[in-house]
C-alpha positions as CSV (number, residue, x, y, z in Angstrom):
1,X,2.0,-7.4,26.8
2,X,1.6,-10.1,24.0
3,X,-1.4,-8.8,23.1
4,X,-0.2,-5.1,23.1
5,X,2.5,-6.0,20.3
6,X,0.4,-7.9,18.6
7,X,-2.0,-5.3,18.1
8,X,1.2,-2.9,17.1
9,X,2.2,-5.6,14.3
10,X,-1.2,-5.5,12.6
11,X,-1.1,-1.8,12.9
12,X,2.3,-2.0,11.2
13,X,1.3,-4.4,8.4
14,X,-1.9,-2.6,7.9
15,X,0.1,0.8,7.3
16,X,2.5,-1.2,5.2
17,X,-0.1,-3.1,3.1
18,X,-2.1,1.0,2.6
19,X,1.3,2.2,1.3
20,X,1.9,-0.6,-0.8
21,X,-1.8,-0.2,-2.5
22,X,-1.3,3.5,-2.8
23,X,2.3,2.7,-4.7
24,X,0.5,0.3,-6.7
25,X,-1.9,2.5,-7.6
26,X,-0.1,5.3,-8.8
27,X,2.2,2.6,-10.9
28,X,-1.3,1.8,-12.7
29,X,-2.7,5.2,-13.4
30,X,0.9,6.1,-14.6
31,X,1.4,2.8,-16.9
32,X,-2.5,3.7,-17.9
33,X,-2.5,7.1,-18.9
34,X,1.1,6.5,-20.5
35,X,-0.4,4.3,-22.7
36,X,-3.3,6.3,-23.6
37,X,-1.3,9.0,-24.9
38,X,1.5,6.9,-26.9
């Protein structure tokens, strides 16, 4: 049983760390093409 949640946490923090990069991400292509074209 501990070992089935603990699996499910990682999973959890994975898919929260993936969403985070991909948010990050976006904010950097965004900051870098907005000041490419200023």
């Amino acid at each position: 049983m501990k070992i089935l949640y603990f699996t499910l946490h990682i999973k959890v923090v994975k898919h929260d760390f993936m969403v985070q990069l991909q948010i990050s991400v976006r904010l950097f292509f965004f900051f870098f093409f907005f000041l490419k074209y200023i």
